[in-house]
N, C-alpha and C positions, 0 to 999 in steps of 0.2 A: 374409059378411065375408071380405076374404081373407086367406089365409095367410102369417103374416109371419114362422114359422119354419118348417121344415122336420125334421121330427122323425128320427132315425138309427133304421137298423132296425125300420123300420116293419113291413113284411112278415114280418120276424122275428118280431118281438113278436109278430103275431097267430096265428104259426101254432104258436107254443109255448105260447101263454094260451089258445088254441083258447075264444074266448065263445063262448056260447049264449044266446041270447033266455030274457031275464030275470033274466038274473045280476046279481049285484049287483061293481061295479069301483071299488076305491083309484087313487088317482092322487098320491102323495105327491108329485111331481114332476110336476105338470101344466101347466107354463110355459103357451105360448099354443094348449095344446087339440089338437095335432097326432096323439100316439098318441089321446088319449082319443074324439077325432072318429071314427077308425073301429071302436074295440070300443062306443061307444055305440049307431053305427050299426046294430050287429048285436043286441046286448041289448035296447036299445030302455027301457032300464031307466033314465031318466035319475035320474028321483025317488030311487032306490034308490042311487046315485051318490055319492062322495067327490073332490073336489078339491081337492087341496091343493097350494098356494107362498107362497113367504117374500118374493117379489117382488111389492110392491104393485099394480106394471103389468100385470102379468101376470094378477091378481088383477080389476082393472078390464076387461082385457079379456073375462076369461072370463065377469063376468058380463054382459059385453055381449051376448057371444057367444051365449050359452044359458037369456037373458034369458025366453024361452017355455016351455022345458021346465023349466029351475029343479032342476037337482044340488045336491049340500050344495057350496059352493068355503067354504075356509077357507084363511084367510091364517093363514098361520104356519110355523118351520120342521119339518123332514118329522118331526121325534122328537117336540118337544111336540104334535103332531097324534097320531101316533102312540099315544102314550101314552094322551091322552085317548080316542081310539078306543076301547083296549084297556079303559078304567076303566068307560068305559060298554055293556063287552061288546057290542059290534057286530060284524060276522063279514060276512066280503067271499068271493067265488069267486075273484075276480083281483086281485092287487096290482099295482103296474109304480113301480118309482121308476128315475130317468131322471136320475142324478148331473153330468152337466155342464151348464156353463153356456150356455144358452142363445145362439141369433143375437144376438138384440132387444138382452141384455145386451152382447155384443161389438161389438153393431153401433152403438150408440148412445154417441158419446164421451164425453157427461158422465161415464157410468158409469168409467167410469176401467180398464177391464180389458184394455182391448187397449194394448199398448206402437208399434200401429203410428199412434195414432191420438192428439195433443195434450190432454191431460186432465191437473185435480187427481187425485192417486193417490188411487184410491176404492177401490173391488173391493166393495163392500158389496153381497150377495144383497137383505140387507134393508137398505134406507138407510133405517129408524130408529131401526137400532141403531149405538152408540157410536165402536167402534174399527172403523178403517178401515184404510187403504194408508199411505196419511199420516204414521198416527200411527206404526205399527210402523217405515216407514223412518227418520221424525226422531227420534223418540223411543227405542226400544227398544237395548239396550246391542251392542257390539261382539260382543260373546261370543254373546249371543242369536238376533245373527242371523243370525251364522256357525252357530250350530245347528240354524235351521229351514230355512237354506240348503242343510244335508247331508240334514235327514232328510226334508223333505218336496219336496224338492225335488231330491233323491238325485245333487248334486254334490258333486265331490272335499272330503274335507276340506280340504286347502289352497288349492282353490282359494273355495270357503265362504269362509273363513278370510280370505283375501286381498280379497273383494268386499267382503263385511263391512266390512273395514278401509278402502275405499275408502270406501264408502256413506258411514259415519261421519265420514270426513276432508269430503266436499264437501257435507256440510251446510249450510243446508238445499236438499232437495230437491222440489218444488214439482210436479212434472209427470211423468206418465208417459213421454211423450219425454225428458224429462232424463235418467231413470230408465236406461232402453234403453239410449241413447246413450255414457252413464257404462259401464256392463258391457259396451257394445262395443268399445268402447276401450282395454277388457282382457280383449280376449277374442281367441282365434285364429280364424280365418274357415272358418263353417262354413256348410251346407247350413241349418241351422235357425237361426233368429235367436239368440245367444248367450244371451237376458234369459228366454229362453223357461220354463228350470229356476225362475230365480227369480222370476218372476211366480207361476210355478203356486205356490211355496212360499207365499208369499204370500197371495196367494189363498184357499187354504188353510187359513192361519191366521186370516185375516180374519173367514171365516165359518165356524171350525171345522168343517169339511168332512167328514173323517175320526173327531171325538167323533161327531159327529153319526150317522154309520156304525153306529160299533161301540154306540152305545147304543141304534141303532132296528134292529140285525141279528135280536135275541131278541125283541123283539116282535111279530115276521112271521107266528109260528107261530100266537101268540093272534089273531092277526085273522082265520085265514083257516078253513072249510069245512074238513069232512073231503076230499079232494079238490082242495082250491083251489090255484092257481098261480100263483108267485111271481115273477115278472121282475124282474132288477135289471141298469140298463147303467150303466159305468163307463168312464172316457176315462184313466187311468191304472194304472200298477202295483201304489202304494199302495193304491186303492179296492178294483182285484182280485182284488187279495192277503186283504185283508178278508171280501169278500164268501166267497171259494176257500177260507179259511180256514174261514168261520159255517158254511157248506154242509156240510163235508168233516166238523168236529164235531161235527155234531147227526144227519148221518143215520148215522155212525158208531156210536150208542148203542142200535142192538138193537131190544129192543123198548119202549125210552124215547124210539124216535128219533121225533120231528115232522116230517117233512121228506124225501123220496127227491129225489134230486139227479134233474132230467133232463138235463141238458146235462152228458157228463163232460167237454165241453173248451169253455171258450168260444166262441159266436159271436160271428162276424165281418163285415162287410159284403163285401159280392160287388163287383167290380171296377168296375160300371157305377156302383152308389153312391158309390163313393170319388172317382169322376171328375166326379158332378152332386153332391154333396153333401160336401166334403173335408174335412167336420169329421166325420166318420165313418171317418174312416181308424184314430181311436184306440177306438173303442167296441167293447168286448168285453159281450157276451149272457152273462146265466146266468139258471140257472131251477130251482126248486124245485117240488115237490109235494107236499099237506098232507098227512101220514098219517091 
């Protein structure tokens, strides 16, 4: 079957999870099978395997994919997977959750996430769940969304503030390109697309992105092996900062700590990725190890 995304920091990933034949691998973030394709390779461990996304497509394809050897895949998002993992005490060697959004999802308009591409405002990970793009822009107050505008999408408060009040005024708003078009319009001409802040904000909230985070960061430790390692990639600062933070407090506590940090500074992709893969330019590598 061939590849329809392209996974960031591949190479990365494998040489900090360092698999060995018959390990057993989580995949909370296993879109269409790109990292998990080469640590399986190596483990050989399919049976023994977790796969998990909140993307039903994603979800189809993998079991198209791996339709002969047969891993656990589980649709759902990465925390309620998580959780249940940990209730049913299971214990993995390697973790990897892989926090952005996916090609397939950017690449495909209906989904509504790209501003470069004519779509109902969607952004929905999981399109069966309720709130969408849509609703937050028509529906949600002045004030509100001047808030998610600053914080998770870490533009000026005035100018927050000032979009917000636009959004509101040109109601309704129907379409991703309207969307864009409206915030270029007040925007100064820059190198990156103006909408770029507030998509992500958006985005964001759509699929609670960042509860999602900070409520699956402390679960890590329960899933994994004495030994086991952790990968987690993030395409923003917010997620980062998250991840930089959970790290930085757990291996801090002595000899209560879960977790020895191996990466003390994020990785990054090497020059030739960034130029055959450019959605890899934002992705920072971290990486833990189980005490």
């Amino acid at each position: 079957m061939s590849q329809i995304h392209i996974p960031v920091l591949l190479s990365e990933v494998l040489k900090e999870l360092r698999p060995v034949a018959g390990e057993r691998y989580l995949d909370l973030t296993a879109g269409y099978g790109g990292h998990a394709d080469k640590i399986l390779e190596v483990t050989q461990n399919y049976k023994g395997a977790v796969l998990n996304d909140r993307d039903q497509n994603a979800i189809d394809f993998l079991e198209a994919k791996y339709k002969d050897v047969k891993p656990e895949i589980v649709h759902g998002d990465f925390y309620g997977t998580a959780l249940q993992l940990v209730e049913s005490e299971q214990k993995f060697d390697m973790i990897l959750a892989d926090f952005g959004v996916s090609s397939p999802q950017l690449d495909r308009t209906e989904r509504g996430f790209s501003f470069s591409k004519e779509a109902r405002l969607d952004m929905r990970m999981d399109e069966s769940q309720d709130l969408d793009a849509w609703e937050i822009v028509n529906h949600w107050s002045e004030r509100k969304l001047a808030e998610i505008f600053e914080r998770y999408g870490e533009e000026r408060k005035g100018r927050a503030e000032m979009l917000a009040r636009e959004i509101v005024f040109n109601r309704p708003i129907n379409t991703t390109t309207e969307l864009a078009e409206l915030i270029k319009r007040k925007s100064p001409h820059t190198h990156t697309h103006p909408a770029t802040k507030i998509f992500q904000a958006i985005r964001i909230v759509v699929n609670d992105e960042l509860g999602e985070i900070e409520k699956t960061l402390p679960l890590l430790p329960e899933l994994l092996n004495p030994g086991g390692r952790v990968a987690i990639i993030s395409f923003h600062s917010l997620e980062d900062r998250l991840v930089k933070e959970y790290f930085r407090l757990e291996s801090d506590k002595g000899i209560e700590s879960k977790l020895k940090i191996l990466t003390k500074k994020p990785i990054v992709a090497v020059q030739t990725e960034n130029v055959n893969n450019p959605r890899a330019r934002s992705a920072k590598l971290r990486v833990a190890e189980r005490i």
